[in-house]
N, C-alpha and C positions, 0 to 999 in steps of 0.2 A: 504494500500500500504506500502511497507518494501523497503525498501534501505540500503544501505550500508553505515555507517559512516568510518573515520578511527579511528582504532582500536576497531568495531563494528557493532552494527547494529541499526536501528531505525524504528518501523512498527508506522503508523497515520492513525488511520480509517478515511475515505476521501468520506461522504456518500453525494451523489448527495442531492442537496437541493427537497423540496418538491413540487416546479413546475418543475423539470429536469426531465427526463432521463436518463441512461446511453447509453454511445456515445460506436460507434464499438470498436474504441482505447481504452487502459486503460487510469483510469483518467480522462476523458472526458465526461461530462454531457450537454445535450443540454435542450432547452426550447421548446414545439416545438407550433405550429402555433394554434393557436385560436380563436373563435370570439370576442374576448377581447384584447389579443395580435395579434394585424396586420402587418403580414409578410411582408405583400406587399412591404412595407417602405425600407427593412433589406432583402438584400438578402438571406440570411440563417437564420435559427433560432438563437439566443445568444446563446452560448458557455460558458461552465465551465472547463478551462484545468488546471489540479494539474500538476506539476511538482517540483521533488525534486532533490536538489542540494547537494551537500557536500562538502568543505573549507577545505582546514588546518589552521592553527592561521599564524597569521603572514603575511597575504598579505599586502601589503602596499596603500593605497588612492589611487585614481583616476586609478583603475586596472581595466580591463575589466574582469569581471567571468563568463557573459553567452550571448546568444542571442537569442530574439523572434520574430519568424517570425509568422504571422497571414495567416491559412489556409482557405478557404471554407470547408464545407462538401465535396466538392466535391475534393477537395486536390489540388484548385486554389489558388499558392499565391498570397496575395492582397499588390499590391505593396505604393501603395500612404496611409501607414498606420501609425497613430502617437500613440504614449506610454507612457500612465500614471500613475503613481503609486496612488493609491486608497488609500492603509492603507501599513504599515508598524510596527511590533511587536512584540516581541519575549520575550524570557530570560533573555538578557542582558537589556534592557530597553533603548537601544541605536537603533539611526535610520542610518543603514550603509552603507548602499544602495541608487542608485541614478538609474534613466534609462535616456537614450537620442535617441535619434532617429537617425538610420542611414541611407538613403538606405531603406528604407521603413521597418526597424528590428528595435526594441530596443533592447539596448544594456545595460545590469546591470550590473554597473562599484561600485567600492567602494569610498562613500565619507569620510572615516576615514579608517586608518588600522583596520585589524580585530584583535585586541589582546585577547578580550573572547570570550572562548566557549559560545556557545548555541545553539537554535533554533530561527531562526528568518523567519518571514510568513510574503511575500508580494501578495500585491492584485494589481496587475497590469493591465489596462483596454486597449484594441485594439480597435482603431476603424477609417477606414477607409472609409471616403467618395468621395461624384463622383466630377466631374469636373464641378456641379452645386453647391456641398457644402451640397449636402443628405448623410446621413448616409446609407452606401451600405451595410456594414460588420461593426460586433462590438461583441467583445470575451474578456471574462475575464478570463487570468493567475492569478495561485492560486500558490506561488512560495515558497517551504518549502526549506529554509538553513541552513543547518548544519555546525556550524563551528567548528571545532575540536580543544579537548586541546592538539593538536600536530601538530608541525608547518611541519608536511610532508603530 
């Protein structure tokens, strides 16, 4: 997958892991149902969703940069969904990023200004359960940022 940085470009092979699939959408790899893995539990199969972002320098802390919302297969938002970041990593070797939950979305705010460029790869985890406290829906965002050495 290739994105656009500013003042360039940046391509990351993004290859579905070795129990995935790839999903209709780009980027998108699913798990899909087995007699070892039990759907039954999980309304959908787990989810692998890449998405890439790009920054100019210079944002300032506690900014909001993106938003995820958690779909079904079947393109059902799932509203009662909480958001956590798994791993967090890049270039800078700084962790600048934070998620919170809104509204059934998390939302990727920065916990420090962004003064260096880099790549920075968060693993962010959905998962949404019922009003017994089952896990219904559960999808993991794969979130590539780019932040630029130019504050536009």
């Amino acid at each position: 997958m290739c994105f656009n940085t500013r003042g360039g470009y940046q391509c990351l092979d993004i290859p579905c892991l070795a129990s995935y699939h790839r999903g209709h959408s780009p980027g998108t790899c699913y798990r899909p149902c087995t007699p070892r893995l039990d759907c039954a539990t999980v309304s959908s199969p787990p989810l692998l969703q890449y998405k890439l972002l790009t920054l100019p320098r210079g944002i300032p802390a506690h900014h909001n940069v993106a938003r995820l919302s958690a779909f079904s297969e079947s393109g059902v938002l799932q509203g009662h969904t909480s958001f956590t970041v798994l791993e967090q990593g890049g270039d800078t070797g700084e962790r600048p990023f934070g998620i919170k939950d809104e509204a059934g979305r998390g939302i990727i705010f920065t916990v420090m200004p962004l003064d260096l460029p880099g790549l920075v790869r968060l693993r962010v985890q959905a998962t949404t359960l019922s009003g017994q406290g089952r896990i219904i829906y559960q999808s993991i965002f794969i979130i590539y940022i780019s932040i630029s050495k130019y504050p536009y």
